[in-house]
C-alpha positions in Angstrom: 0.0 0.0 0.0 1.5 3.2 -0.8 2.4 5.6 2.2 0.5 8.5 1.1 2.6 10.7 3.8 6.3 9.7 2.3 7.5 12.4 1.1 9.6 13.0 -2.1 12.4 16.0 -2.7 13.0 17.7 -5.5 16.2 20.1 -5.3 16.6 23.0 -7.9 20.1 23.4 -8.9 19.4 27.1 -9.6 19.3 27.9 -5.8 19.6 25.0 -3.8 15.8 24.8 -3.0 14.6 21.8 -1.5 10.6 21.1 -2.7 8.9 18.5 -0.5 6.0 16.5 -2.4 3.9 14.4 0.0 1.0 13.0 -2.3 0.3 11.6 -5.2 -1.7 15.0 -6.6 1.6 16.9 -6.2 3.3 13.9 -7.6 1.3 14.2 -10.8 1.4 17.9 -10.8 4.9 17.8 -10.7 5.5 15.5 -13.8 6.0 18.4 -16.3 8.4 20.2 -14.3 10.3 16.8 -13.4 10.7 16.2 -17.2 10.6 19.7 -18.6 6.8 19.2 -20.7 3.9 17.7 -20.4 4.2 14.5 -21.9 1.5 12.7 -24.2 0.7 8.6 -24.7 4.3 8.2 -22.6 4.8 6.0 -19.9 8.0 7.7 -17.6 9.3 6.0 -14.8 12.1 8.4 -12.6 14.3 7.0 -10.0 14.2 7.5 -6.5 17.3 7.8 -4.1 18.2 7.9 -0.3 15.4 7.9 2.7 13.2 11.2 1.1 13.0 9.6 -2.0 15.5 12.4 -4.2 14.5 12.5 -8.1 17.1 11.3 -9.9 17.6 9.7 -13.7 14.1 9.4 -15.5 12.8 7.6 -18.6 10.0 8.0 -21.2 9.0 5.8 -24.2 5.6 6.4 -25.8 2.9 4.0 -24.8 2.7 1.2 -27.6 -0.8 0.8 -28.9 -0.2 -3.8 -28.1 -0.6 -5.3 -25.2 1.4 -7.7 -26.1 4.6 -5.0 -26.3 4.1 -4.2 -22.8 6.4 -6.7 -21.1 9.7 -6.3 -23.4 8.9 -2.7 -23.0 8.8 -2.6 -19.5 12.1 -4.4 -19.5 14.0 -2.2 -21.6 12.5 0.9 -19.3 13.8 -0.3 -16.5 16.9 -1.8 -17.5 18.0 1.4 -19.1 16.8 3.6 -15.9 18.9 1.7 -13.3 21.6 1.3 -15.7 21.5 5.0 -16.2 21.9 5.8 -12.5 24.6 2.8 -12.0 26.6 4.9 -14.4 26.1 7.8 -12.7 27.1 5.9 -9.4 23.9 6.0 -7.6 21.6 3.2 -8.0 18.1 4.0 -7.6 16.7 3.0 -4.3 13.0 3.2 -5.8 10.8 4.0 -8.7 8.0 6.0 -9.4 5.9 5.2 -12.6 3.5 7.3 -14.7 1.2 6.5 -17.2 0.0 9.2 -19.7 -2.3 8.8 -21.7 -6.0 9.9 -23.2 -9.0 7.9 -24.4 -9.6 6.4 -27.2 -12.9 6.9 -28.9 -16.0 6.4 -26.6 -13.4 5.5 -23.7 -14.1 7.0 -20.6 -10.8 7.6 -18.2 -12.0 4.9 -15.4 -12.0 2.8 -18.4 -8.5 3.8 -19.8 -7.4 3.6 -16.2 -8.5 -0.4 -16.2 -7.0 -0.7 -19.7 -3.2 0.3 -18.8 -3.5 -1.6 -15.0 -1.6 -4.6 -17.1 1.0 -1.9 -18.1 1.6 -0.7 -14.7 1.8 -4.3 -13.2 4.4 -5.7 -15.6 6.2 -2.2 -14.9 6.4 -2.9 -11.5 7.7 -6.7 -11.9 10.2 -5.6 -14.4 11.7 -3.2 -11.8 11.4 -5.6 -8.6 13.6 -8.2 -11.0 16.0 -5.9 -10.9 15.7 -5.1 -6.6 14.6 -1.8 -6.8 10.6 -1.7 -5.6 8.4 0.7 -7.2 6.4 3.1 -4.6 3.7 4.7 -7.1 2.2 4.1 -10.3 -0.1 7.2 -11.3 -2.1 7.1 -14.0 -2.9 10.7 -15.6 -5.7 11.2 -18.0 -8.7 13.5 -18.7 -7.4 16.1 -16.5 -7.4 13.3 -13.5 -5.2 11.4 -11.8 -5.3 7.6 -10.5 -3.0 5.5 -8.5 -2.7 1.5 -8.8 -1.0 1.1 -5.4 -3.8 2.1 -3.2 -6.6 0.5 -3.1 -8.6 3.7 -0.5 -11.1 4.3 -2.2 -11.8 7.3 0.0 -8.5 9.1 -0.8 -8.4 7.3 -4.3 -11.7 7.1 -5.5 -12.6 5.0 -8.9 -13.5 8.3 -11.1 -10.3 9.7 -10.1 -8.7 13.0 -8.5 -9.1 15.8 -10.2 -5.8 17.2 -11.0 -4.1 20.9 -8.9 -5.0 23.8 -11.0 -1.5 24.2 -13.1 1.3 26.9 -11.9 -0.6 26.6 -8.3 1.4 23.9 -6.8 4.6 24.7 -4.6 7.0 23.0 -7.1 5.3 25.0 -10.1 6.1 28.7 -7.6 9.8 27.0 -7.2 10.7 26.2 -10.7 9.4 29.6 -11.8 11.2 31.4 -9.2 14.5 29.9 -10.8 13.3 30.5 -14.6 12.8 27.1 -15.6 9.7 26.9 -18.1 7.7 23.7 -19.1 8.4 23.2 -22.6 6.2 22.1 -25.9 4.7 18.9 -25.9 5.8 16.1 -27.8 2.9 16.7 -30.4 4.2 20.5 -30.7 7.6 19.2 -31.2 6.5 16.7 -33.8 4.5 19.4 -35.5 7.5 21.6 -35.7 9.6 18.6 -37.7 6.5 17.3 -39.7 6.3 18.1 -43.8 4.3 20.7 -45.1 0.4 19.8 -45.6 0.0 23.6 -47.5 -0.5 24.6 -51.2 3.1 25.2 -50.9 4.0 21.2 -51.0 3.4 20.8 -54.6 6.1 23.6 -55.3 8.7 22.5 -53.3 8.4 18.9 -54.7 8.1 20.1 -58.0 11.7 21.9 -56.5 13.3 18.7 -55.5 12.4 17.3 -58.8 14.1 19.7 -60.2 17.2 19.9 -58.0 17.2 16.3 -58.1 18.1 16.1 -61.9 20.3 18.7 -61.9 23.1 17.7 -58.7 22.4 13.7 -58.6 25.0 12.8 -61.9 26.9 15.3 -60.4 27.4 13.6 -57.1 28.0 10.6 -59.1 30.6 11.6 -60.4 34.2 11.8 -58.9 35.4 15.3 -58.9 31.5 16.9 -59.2 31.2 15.1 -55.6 33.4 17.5 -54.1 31.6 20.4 -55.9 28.6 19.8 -54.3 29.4 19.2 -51.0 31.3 22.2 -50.8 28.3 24.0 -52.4 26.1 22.6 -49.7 27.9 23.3 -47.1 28.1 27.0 -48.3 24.9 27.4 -48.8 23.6 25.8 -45.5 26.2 28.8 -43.7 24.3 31.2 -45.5 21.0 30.5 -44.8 21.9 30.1 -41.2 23.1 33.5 -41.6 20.5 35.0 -42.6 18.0 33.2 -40.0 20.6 34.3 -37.5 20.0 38.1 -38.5 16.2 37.7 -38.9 14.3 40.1 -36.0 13.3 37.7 -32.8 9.6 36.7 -32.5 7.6 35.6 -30.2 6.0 32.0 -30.4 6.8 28.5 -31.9 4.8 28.9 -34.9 5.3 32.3 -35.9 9.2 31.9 -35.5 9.1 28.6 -37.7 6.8 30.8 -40.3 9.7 33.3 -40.5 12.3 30.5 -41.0 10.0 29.3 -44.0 9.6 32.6 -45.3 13.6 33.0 -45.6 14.1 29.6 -47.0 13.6 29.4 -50.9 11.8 26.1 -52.9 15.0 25.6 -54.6 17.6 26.7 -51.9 15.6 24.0 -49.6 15.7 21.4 -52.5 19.8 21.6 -52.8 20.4 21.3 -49.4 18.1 18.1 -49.5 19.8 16.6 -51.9 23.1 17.5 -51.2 22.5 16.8 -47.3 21.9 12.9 -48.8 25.8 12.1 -49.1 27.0 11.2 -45.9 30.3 13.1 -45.7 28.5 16.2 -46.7 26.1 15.5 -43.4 28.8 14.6 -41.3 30.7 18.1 -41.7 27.0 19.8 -41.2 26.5 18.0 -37.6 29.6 19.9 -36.8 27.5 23.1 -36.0 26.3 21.0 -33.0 27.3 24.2 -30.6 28.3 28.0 -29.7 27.1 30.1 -32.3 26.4 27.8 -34.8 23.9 26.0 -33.2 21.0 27.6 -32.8 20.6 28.8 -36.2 21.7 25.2 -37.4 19.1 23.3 -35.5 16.3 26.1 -37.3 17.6 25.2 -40.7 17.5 21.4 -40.1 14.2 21.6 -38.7 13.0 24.0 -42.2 14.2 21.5 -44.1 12.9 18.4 -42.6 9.4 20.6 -43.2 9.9 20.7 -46.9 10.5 16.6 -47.4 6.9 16.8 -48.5 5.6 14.6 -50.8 7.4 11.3 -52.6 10.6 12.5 -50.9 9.5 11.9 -46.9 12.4 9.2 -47.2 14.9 12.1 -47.3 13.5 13.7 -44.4 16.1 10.9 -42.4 19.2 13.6 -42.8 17.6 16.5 -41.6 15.6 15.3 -38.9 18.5 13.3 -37.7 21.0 16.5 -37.1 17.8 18.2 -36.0 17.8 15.2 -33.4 21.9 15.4 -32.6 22.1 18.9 -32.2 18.9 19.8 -30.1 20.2 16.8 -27.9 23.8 18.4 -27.9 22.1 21.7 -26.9 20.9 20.1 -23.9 17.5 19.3 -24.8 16.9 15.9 -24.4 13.1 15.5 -25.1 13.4 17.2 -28.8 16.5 15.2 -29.8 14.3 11.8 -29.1 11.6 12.8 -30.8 13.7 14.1 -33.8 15.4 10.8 -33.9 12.2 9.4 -33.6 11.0 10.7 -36.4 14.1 10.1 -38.6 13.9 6.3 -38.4 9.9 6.2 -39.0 10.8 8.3 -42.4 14.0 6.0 -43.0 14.3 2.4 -40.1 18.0 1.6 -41.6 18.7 4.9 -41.6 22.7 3.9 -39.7 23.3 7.7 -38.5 19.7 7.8 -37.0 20.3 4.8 -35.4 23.7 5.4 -33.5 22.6 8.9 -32.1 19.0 7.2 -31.3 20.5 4.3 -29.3 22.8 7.2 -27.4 20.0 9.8 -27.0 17.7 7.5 -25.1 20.3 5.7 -23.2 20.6 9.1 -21.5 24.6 8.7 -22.5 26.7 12.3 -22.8 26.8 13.8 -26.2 30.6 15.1 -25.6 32.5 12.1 -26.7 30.3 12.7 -29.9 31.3 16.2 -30.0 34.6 15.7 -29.1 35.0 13.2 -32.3 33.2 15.5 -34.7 35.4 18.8 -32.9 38.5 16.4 -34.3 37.2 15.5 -37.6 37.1 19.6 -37.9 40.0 19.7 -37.1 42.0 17.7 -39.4 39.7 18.2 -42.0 41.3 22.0 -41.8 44.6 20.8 -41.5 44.3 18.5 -44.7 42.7 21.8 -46.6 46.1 23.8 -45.6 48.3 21.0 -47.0 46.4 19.9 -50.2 46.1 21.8 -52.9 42.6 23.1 -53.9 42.6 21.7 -57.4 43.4 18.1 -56.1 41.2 15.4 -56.7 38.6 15.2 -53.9 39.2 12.7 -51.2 38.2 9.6 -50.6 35.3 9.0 -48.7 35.8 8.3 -45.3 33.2 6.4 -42.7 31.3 8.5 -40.3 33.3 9.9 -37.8 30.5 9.0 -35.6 31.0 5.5 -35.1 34.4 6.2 -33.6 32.3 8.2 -30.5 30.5 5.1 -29.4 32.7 2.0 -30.0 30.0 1.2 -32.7 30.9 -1.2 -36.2 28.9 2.1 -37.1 28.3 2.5 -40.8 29.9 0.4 -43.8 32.9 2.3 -46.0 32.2 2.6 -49.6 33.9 4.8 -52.2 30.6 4.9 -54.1 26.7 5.6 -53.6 24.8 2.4 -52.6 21.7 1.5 -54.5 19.1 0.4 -52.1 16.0 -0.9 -53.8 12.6 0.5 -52.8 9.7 -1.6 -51.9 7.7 -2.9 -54.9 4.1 -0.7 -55.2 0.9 -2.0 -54.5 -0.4 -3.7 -57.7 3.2 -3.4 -59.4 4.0 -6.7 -61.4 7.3 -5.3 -63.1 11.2 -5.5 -61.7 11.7 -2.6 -59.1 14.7 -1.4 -60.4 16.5 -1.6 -64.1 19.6 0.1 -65.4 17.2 2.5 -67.1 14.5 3.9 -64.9 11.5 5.1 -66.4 10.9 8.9 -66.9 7.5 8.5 -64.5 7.7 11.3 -61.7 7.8 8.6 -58.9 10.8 6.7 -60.5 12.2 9.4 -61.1 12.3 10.6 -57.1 13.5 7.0 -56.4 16.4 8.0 -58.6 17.4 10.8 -56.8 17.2 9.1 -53.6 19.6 6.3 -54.3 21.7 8.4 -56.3 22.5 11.1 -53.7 23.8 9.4 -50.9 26.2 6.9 -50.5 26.1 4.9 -47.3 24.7 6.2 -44.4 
């Protein structure tokens, strides 16, 4: 039965204020702030240390839609929380579990709350396999709040508690005291990285058709490789530039309106394209930090709003250095749901992958950054010592599989050709040495063309 007097600290690093939270109405009311937003269709668990029950190391996965996931899922959750704080040299002496989530259709949120009791039970096995006891599961739905550890009915009631009025809480008057702000949801953040649904779509496809023709043969080719990448990167420094110089305005959506408004069908379309070779993206996920990275993460995210269309596969590049450097900038929550994002548009996606598996094992971004910092660096020094009319170099794996241990991705001198899935109703060959001149074949052209291994 859960001890509805415990009490649970939460200290702000700002000033060293100690927040006491005693039920499990504050407990819910305090999720946002614990993880920085207001999480949606997420289960979290966050890990408990010393007598008062500290906060330490938290983790959140969306909630998957089969019951049958729920086991392996809870399993990896756990694993990956206590491993987290055993890295971090504090194993977690407890757990406390949430379950977010809304209902579905004619569902009422008793009913959601009966639904996910399965969930919260193989959740709390999963953690006692590995000794550490979870106190509280709290389901959160509807604007209400139910716990599975209690079974009052008087303090716990079946049709739930209705949630504190938000910002009224003392842990909402602490964190605003030291400046820190609950951040978007993960729908906003999705929204901000998803393609464009607007009359503008069909011109920036009709764009990357275009651009697609005109830099793919070159890429192909040995020394019109070089050309491109270096005209890619240029043009990306411009563009972040000139969003770097653009007036500040208020608001998600009317600061990623400007960013569109600056960004050109075609300019958008060659750095697409061009972002496609691997090398090329490698060098750009060097403006991971200090100046660059602010206006680096609003281009990638731009971008990854024009993959509209028959070219949502290329979306994987930008959305992935959207990922790596709003995780590198400290923010956590974006970088997983970038990365997120980038393997739905593009699963074998290797770079994805790599920065995925270190995002959400809560590992440190530096060794990533300290690896890209020295590719930089002798990339400069190499520059000073060749001349500029040399033949471009050879391509090199990604620099990124050095940071992690990882076999990482596959060398090769020259683009691989990765052979789309057949269309519904198709009866021909996917793929011949001649593609036909069809709109969609030809956008399957560019795709394989463009990139050599990830």
């Amino acid at each position: 039965m859960t001890n509805h007097n415990e009490s649970n600290d939460v200290t702000d690093s700002a000033d060293e204020t100690l927040v006491t939270l005693r039920t499990p109405a504050e407990l819910a009311d305090a999720l946002p702030y614990l993880l920085g937003f207001r999480p949606e269709e997420s289960v979290v668990l966050i890990a408990l240390h010393g007598e008062r029950g500290r906060f330490g190391g938290r983790v959140r996965l969306g909630i998957p839609e089969r019951a049958e996931d729920w086991p392996p899922i809870a399993e990896q959750l756990a694993q990956c929380l206590v491993g987290g704080c055993e890295r971090r040299g504090a194993r977690p002496d407890g757990v406390v579990a949430f379950l977010c989530a809304e209902p579905a259709g004619a569902e009422s949120g008793p009913q959601l709350m009966e639904r996910l009791r399965p969930l919260a039970q193989v959740i709390r096995t999963a953690c006692g396999r590995l000794d550490v006891p979870v106190f509280e599961v709290v389901c959160i739905s509807t604007g209400r709040f139910w716990t599975y550890c209690c079974p009052n009915q008087e303090c716990c009631p079946p049709e739930g508690v209705p949630l504190l009025r938000p910002g009224t809480s003392v842990l909402a008057a602490a964190t605003a005291y030291a400046g820190v702000q609950v951040g978007a949801t993960p729908r906003e953040m999705r929204a901000r990285l998803s393609p464009w649904e607007t009359a503008g779509a069909a011109d920036q496809e009709a764009a990357l058709d275009a651009a697609g023709m005109a830099i793919v043969h070159r890429i192909l080719d040995e020394g019109g490789h070089a050309e491109v990448a270096v005209e890619t990167l240029d043009l990306a420094r411009r563009i972040m530039a000139r969003l770097d110089a653009a007036p500040t305005v208020t608001g998600t959506l009317e600061a990623d309106l400007q960013d569109d408004e600056l960004l050109a069908h075609d300019e958008a379309a060659a750095l697409i394209l061009g972002l496609q070779d691997r090398t090329t993206r490698d060098q750009a996920a060097q403006w991971m930090e200090g100046d660059d990275g602010v206006p680096a993460l609003r281009l990638w995210r731009a971008l990854a709003r024009r993959c509209v269309g028959a070219y949502g596969e290329h979306a994987a590049a930008p959305l992935s250095l959207a990922g790596w450097v709003a995780w590198s900038l400290g923010d956590t929550t974006e970088g997983q749901e970038a990365l997120d994002m980038a393997l739905s548009a593009d699963p074998g996606y290797a770079f994805a992958q790599l920065l995925h598996h270190a995002c959400t094992g809560d590992l440190d971004p530096e060794p990533i950054r300290r690896c890209l910092r020295r590719d930089r660096t002798d990339r400069a020094e190499q520059t000073d010592r060749t001349d500029r009319s040399a033949p471009a170099p050879q391509v090199e794996p990604s620099v990124l599989a050095d940071s992690s241990g990882s076999a990482g991705e596959p060398k090769s001198a020259t683009p691989r050709r990765r052979h789309s899935a057949r269309p519904q109703g198709g009866s021909g060959p996917r793929g011949t040495d001649r593609p036909s001149t069809r709109p969609q074949n030809r956008r399957r052209t560019v795709r394989r063309g463009a990139r050599n291994d990830r």
